[in-house]
C-alpha positions, -999 to 999 in steps of 0.1 A, spaced: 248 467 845 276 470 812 269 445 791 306 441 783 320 442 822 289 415 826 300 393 797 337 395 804 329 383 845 306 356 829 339 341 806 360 343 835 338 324 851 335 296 823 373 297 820 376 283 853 349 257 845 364 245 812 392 225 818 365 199 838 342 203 809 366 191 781 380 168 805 350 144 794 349 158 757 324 190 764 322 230 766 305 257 772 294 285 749 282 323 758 250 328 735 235 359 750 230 380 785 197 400 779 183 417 811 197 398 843 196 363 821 222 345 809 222 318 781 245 294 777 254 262 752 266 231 763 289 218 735 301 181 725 299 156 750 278 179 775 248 183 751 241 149 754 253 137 791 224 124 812 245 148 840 238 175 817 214 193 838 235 188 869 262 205 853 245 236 846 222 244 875 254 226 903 284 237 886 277 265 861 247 287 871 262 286 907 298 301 896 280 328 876 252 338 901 283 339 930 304 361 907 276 381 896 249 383 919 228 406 897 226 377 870 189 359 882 189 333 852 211 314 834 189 290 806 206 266 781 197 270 748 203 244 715 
């Protein structure tokens, strides 16, 4: 698995999430991809939205594991 092909899939995939992120004042942020794990920051409003957890496992580790099945995790990190 290229790290680079990986990372670029994984962006793709957070572009297309985005726009409903900063819709209510948040984004996302790549941090890392080490092994078949991805880790991600919720910025602005996200970090601290009670839906927070929703939004990552529902919305975000979904897209990425679909686009990339070889992806196995997908943590948030602070």
């Amino acid at each position: 698995m290229e790290t680079t092909a990986v990372k670029d899939k994984i962006e793709e995939v957070l572009e297309g999430l985005r726009p409903f992120l900063r819709a209510d004042g948040g984004d996302v942020e790549l941090v890392s991809v080490e092994n078949q794990t991805v880790r991600l920051r919720l910025l602005g409003a996200c970090r601290s939205c009670t839906m927070s957890q929703m939004t990552m496992k529902a919305g975000i580790e979904e897209g990425i594991k679909k686009a990339i099945p070889e992806i196995l995790y997908v943590e948030e990190v602070n």
